[in-house]
C-alpha positions in Angstrom: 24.3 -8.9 -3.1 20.7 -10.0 -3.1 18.5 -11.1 -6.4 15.3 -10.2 -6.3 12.1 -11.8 -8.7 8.9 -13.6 -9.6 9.3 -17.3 -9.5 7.8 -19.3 -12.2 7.3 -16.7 -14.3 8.8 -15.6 -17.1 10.9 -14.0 -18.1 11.7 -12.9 -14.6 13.1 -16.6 -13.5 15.0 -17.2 -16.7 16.9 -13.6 -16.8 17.3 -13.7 -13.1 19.1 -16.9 -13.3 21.4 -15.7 -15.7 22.3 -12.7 -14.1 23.2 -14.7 -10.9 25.6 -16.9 -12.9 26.9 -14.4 -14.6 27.6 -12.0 -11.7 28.3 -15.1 -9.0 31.5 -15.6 -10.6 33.1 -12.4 -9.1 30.9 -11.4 -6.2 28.9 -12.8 -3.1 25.1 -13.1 -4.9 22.0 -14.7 -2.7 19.4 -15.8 -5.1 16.2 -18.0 -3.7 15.4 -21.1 -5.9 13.6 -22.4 -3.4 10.0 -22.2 -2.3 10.9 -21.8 1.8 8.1 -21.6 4.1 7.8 -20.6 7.8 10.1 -18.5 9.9 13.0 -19.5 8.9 12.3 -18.4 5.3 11.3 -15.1 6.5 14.9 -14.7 8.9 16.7 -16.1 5.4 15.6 -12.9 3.2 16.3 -10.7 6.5 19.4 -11.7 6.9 19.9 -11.7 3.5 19.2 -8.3 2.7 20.7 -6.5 6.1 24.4 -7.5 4.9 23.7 -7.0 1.3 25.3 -4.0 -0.4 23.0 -4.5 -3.6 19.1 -5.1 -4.1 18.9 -6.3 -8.4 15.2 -6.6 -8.6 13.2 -7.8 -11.7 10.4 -5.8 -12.3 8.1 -7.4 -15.0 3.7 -6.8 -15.5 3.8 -10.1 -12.9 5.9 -9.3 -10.6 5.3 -5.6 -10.1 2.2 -7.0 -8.4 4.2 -8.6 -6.6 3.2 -8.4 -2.9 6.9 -10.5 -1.9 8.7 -8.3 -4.3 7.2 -4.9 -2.9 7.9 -6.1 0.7 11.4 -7.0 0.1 12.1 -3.0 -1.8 10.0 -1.9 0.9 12.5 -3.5 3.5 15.1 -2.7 1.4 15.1 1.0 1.6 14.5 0.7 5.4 17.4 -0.5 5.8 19.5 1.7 3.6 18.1 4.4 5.8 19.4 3.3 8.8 22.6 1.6 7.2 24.4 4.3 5.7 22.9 3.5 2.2 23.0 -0.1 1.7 21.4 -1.7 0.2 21.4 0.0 -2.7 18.5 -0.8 -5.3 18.8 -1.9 -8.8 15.7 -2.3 -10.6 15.7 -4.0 -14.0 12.3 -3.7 -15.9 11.8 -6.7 -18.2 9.4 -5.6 -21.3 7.1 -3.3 -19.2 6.8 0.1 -19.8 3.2 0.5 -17.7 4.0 3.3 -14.8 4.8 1.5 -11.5 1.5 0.7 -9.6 1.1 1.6 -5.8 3.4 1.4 -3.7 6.2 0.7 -6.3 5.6 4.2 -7.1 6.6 5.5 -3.9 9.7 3.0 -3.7 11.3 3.3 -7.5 10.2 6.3 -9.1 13.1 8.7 -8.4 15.4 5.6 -8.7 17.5 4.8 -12.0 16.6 1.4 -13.4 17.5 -0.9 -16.2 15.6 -2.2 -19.2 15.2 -5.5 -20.8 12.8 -6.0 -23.5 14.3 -9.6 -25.3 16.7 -12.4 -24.4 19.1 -10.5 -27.2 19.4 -7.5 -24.2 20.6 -10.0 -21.5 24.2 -9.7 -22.5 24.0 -5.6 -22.5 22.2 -5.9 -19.3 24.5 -8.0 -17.5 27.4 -5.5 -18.2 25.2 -2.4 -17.3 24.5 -4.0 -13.8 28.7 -4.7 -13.4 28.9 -1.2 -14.3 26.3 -0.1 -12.0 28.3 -2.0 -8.8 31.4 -0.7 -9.3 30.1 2.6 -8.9 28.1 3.8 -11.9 24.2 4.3 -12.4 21.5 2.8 -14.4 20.8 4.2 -17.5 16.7 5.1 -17.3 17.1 8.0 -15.2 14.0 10.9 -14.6 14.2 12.6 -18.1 14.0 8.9 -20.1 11.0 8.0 -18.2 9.2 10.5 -19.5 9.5 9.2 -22.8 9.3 5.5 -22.0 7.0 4.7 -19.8 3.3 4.7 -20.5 0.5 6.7 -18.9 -3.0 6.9 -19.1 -5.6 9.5 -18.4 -8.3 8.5 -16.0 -12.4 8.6 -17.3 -14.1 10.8 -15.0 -16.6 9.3 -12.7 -19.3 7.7 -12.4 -18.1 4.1 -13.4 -19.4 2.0 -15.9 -22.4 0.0 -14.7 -21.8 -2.5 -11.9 -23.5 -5.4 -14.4 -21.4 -3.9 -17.8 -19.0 -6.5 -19.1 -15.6 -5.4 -19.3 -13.9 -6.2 -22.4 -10.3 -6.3 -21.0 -9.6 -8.0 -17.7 -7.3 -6.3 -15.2 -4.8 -7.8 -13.0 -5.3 -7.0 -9.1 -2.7 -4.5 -8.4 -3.6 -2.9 -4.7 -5.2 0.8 -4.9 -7.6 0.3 -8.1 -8.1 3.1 -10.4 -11.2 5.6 -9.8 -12.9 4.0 -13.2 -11.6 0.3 -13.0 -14.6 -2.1 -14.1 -14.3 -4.5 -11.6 -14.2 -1.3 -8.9 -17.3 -3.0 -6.5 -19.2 -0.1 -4.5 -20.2 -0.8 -1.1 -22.8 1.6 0.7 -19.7 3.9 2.4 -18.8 4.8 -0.9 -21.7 6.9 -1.8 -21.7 7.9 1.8 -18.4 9.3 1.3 -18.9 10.6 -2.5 -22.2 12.7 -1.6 -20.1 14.1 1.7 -16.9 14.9 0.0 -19.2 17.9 -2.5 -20.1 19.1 0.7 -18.1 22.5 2.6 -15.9 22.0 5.2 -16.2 18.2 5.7 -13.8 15.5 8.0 -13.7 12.1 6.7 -12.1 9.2 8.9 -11.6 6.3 7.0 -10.8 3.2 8.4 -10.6 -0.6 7.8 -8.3 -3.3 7.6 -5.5 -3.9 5.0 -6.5 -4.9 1.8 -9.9 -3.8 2.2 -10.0 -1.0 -0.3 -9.2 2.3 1.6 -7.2 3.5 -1.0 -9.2 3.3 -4.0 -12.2 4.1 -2.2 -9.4 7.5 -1.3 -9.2 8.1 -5.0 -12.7 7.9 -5.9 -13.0 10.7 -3.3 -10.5 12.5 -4.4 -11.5 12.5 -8.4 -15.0 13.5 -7.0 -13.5 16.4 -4.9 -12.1 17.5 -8.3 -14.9 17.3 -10.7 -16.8 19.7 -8.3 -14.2 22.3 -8.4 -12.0 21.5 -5.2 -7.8 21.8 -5.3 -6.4 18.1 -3.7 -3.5 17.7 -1.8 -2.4 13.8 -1.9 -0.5 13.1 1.0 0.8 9.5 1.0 2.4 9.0 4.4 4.6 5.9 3.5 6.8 8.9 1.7 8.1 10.0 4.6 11.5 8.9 5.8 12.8 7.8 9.3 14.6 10.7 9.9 11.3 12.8 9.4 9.3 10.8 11.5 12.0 11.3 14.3 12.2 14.8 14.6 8.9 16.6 15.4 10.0 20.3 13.9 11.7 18.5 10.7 8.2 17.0 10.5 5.9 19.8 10.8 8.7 21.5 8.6 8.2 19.0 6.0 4.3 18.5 6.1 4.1 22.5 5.2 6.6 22.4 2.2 4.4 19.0 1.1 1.5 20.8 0.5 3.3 23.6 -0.8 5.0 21.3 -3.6 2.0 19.1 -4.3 -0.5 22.5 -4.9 2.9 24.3 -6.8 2.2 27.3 -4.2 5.5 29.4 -3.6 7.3 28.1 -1.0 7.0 30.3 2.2 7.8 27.4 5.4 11.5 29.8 6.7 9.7 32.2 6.9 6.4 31.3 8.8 8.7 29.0 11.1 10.9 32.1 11.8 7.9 33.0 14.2 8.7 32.8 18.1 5.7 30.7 18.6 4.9 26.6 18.9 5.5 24.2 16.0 1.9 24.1 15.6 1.1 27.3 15.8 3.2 28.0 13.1 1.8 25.0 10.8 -1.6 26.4 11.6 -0.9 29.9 10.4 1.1 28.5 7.1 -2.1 26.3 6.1 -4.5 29.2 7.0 -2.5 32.4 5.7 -0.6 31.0 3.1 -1.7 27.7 1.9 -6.1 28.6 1.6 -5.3 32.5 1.0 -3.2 31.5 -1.8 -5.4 29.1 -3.3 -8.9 31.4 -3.2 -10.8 27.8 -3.5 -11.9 25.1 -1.2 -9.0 22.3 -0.7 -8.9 18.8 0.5 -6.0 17.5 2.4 -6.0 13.6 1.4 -4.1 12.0 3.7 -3.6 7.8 3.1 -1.2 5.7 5.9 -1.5 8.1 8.1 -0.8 5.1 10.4 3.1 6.0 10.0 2.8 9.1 12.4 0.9 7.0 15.5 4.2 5.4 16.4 6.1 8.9 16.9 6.4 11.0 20.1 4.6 13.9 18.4 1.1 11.9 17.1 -0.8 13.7 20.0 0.4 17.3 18.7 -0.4 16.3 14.9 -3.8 14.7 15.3 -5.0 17.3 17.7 -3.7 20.1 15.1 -5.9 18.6 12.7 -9.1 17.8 15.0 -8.9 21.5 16.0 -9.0 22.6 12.2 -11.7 20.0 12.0 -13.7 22.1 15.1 -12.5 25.9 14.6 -14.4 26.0 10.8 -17.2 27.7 12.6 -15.0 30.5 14.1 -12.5 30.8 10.8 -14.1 31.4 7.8 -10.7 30.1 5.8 -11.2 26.4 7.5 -14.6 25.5 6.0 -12.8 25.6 3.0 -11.0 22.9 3.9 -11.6 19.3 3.7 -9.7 16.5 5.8 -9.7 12.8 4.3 -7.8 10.5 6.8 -6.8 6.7 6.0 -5.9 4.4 8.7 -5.7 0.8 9.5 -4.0 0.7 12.8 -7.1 1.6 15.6 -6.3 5.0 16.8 -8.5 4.9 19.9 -5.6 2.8 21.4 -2.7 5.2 20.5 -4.4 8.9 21.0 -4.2 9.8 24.8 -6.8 11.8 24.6 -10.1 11.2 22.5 -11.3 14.9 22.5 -8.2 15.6 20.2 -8.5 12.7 17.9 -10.3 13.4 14.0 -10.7 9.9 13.4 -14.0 10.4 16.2 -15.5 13.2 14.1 -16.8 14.0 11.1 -18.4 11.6 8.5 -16.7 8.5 9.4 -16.1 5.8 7.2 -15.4 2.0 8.0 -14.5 -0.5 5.3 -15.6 -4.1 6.2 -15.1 -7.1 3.5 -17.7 -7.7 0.6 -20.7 -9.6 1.5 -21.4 -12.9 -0.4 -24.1 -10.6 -2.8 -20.8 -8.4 -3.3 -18.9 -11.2 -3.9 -20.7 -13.0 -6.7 -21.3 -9.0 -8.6 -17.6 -9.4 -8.6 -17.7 -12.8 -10.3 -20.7 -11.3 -12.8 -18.3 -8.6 -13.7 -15.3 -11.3 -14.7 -18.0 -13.3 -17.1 -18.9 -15.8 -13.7 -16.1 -17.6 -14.2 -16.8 -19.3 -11.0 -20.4 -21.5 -10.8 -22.3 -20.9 -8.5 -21.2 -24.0 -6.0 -18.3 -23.1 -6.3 -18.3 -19.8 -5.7 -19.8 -20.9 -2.0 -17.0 -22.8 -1.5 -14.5 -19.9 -2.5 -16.4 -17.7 -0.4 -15.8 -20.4 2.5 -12.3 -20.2 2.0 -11.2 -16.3 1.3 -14.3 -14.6 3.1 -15.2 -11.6 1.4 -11.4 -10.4 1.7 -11.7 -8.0 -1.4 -8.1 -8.6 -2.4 -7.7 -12.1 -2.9 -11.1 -12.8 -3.8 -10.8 -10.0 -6.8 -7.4 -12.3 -7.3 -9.1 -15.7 -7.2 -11.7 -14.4 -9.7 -8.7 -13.1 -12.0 -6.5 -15.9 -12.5 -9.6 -18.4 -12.9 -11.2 -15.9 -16.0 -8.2 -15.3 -17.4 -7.6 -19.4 -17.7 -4.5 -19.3 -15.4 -5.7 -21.6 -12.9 -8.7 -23.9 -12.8 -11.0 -23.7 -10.0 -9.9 -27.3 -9.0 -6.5 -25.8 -8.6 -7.4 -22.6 -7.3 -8.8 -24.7 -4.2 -5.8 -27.4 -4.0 -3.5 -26.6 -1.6 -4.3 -23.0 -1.4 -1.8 -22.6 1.1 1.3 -23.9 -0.6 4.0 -21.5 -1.2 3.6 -22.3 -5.1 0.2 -21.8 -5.4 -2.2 -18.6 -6.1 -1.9 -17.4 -2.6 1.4 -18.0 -1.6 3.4 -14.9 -2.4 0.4 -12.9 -0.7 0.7 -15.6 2.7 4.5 -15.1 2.5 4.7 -11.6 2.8 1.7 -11.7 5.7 4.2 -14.3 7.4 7.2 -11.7 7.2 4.8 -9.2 8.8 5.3 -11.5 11.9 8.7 -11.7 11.7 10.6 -11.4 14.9 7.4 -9.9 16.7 6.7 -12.8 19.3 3.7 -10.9 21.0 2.0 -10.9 17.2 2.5 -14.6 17.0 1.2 -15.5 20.6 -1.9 -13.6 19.7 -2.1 -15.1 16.2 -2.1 -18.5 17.7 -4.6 -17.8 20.0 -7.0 -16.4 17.7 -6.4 -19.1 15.6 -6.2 -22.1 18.8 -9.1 -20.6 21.1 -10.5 -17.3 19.3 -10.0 -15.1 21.7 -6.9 -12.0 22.3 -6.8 -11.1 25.8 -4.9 -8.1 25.1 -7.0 -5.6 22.6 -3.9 -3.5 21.7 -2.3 -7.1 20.2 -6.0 -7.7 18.8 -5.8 -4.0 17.1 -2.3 -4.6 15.3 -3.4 -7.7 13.8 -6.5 -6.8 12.6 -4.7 -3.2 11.1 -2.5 -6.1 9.4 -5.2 -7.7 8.6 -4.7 -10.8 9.6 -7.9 -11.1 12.1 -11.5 -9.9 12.4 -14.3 -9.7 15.4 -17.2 -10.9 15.6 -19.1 -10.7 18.7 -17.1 -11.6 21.5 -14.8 -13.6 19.5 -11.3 -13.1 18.1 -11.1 -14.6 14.4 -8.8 -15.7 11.5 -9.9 -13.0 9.0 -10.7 -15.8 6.7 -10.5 -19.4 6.7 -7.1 -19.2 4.2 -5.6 -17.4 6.9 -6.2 -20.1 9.9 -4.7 -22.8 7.6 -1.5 -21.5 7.0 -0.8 -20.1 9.9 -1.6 -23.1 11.9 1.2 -24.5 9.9 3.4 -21.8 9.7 3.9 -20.4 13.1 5.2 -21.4 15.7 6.1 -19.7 19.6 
């Protein structure tokens, strides 16, 4: 059994700690008081959680933004799909009732979890977790979320004024909301707003991790609404192994997706009843079913499409969807649908042939970091919590990575760090950074071609082999520029240069 929290926060550390003694005294429990760095850290919490039977994870506002936390569920329900099950996760919410933010959503919503709101509960929620073990279930299952959790309905567009000063900060939690505050614009996104009223538009959208994909995805999709479109959110990291194996099972599942998302009847039997190709039969589906049903223009939205490049059938799905993107002039039903595609991996190195690729065509969308003028609007927007010296040097050290720059800017205005802090020892697995640098280390894990080419960025800047260069900059761990392979920021090149090693 594995624990699961937020160090040095509370009440995560406290409740966790109680739990382990509590629970260690009749079963095997791994629980990380230590701050371990470099690969051996990363092979601990593998090893940890492949013999594990039982994932308890504490989910408070902190560490639901967790990046090391959402790894480790992430892993976790990997490996319960290929190991019959296990581990099975136990989520424990400690005084939060805030809906899970993305992708926590994805992981834990149809899973029962716990909940803790005082230190009189910790008694009650040892007991329910011994319960839980020996073979019973949590008891916030789908019907008491309802009535728990909060939810909050989003402000239509446009956003408040990129100089308006918030009155409430908000803590960096991945893909922002479409009217966050502290939501920075960058030219592609009224590129991509104006295009997304149009008829019958393809939008590629690609960038590194972290660079704001998603939220830029949901700004386009509340637009697509508020001029009258139906959206079908597809959010790839949904799909299971066993889906991603099986190309009919796939196609299979893709059709009743949209069907479920749009609440359209249900119709995939019999359309793949038809004696002709898999794709023949998800074309007619989406073209006499899905768009004749709906009698308006739809958008498929499709985020992480990245999933489907590493299955034998990527060719046949992404040349399905460039040939919608090029038959709208010959079927009248197609210009009626909109494609929105979000990628970080390069596809031009895993799409055998370019004339069937829609990430070439269309309106197409690439997400770089801020610029330094980007940068300090951000800092305007959190009250300039950061002068303007040191706002060089903080620029220095992140880049213009959106992420942990929106981070940095954070923790300094809301007085949780000092600047002089922020700066010291950024790359100590205590500080600011180091649950973000941790999880980036995992990505590494056991993947020696990744850390050759990491070191060689990092030693020379160059990556001989482009396909290398491509999966670490979809991680987004390097950048070009010119003819030179880089650390994607200056953070980056310090720890790794103490971290890996061949």
């Amino acid at each position: 059994m594995k624990i699961s929290y937020k160090r040095n926060v509370e009440p995560d550390e406290p409740v966790a700690t109680q739990v382990y003694e509590a629970l260690s005294q009749q079963h095997n429990v791994f629980i990380d008081h230590r701050l371990l760095i470099g690969t051996r850290w990363v092979e601990s919490i593998e090893t940890e959680l492949k013999s594990a039977d039982f994932l308890i994870v504490f989910l408070s506002k902190q560490s639901v933004n967790s990046e090391m936390v959402q790894w480790e569920v992430s892993r976790a329900l990997e490996l319960a799909r290929n190991q019959g099950g296990k581990p099975v996760i136990l989520p424990v919410r400690l005084a939060d009732t805030e809906a899970f933010p993305h992708p926590l959503s994805i992981y834990l919503n149809q899973i029962n979890w716990a909940f803790w709101q005082s230190v009189e509960d910790t008694p009650r929620l040892i007991e329910e977790l011994r319960q839980a073990i020996d073979g019973g279930s949590l008891s916030i299952n789908l019907e008491a979320k309802t009535h728990l959790l909060q939810t909050r309905e989003p402000s239509p567009l446009p956003p408040p004024s990129p100089f308006a000063q918030p009155v409430v900060l908000e803590m960096p939690s991945g893909t922002m909301k479409p009217e966050s505050a502290f939501y920075v614009e960058r030219n592609a996104d009224a590129i991509a707003l104006s295009t997304i009223v149009q008829q019958g538009v393809t939008i590629p959208i690609k960038g590194p991790r972290q660079v704001g994909k998603s939220s830029l995805l949901m700004r386009i999709i509340q637009a697509a609404r508020n001029a009258g479109k139906r959206v079908a959110y597809l959010d790839f990291q949904q799909l299971n192994t066993a889906v991603l194996k099986d190309e009919e099972l796939f196609f299979r599942q893709f059709c009743c997706w949209i069907s479920d998302v749009l609440e359209l009847e249900d119709k995939v039997d019999e359309y793949f009843r038809l004696n002709i190709t898999t794709i023949q039969r998800c074309d007619r589906y989406l073209q006499r079913h899905i768009l004749k049903g709906l009698g308006q223009p739809l958008v498929l939205a499709m985020d992480e499409v990245d999933r489907v490049f590493d299955t034998n059938f990527r060719n046949d799905f992404f040349g399905m969807l460039r040939s919608w993107h090029n038959s709208r002039a010959i079927y009248p039903s197609l210009d009626k649908l909109d494609l929105v595609l979000v990628t970080s991996t390069e596809p031009y190195q895993l799409i055998d042939d370019l004339n069937q690729s829609p990430f070439n065509v269309g309106q197409i969308i690439e997400l770089e970091d801020f610029t330094p003028a980007l940068v300090a609007d951000l800092n305007r927007r959190h009250n300039s919590p950061i002068d303007d010296n040191l706002l060089q040097q903080l620029i220095r050290l992140l880049g213009g990575h959106p992420f942990l720059v929106r981070k940095a800017m954070y923790l300094v205005a809301s007085k949780q760090v000092t600047p002089t802090e922020l700066f010291a020892n950024a790359t100590a697995a205590s500080e600011p950074f180091g649950d973000h640098l941790r999880r980036l280390l995992s990505l590494l894990y056991n993947k020696p071609e990744l850390i050759q080419g990491m070191q060689q960025v990092i030693s020379q800047n160059i990556c001989p082999d482009r396909q290398i260069f491509w999966r670490l900059r979809g991680a987004g761990l390097v950048r070009a520029d010119k003819q030179a392979s880089l650390p994607r920021c200056q953070l980056y090149a310090e720890y790794f240069r103490e971290n890996i090693h061949g």
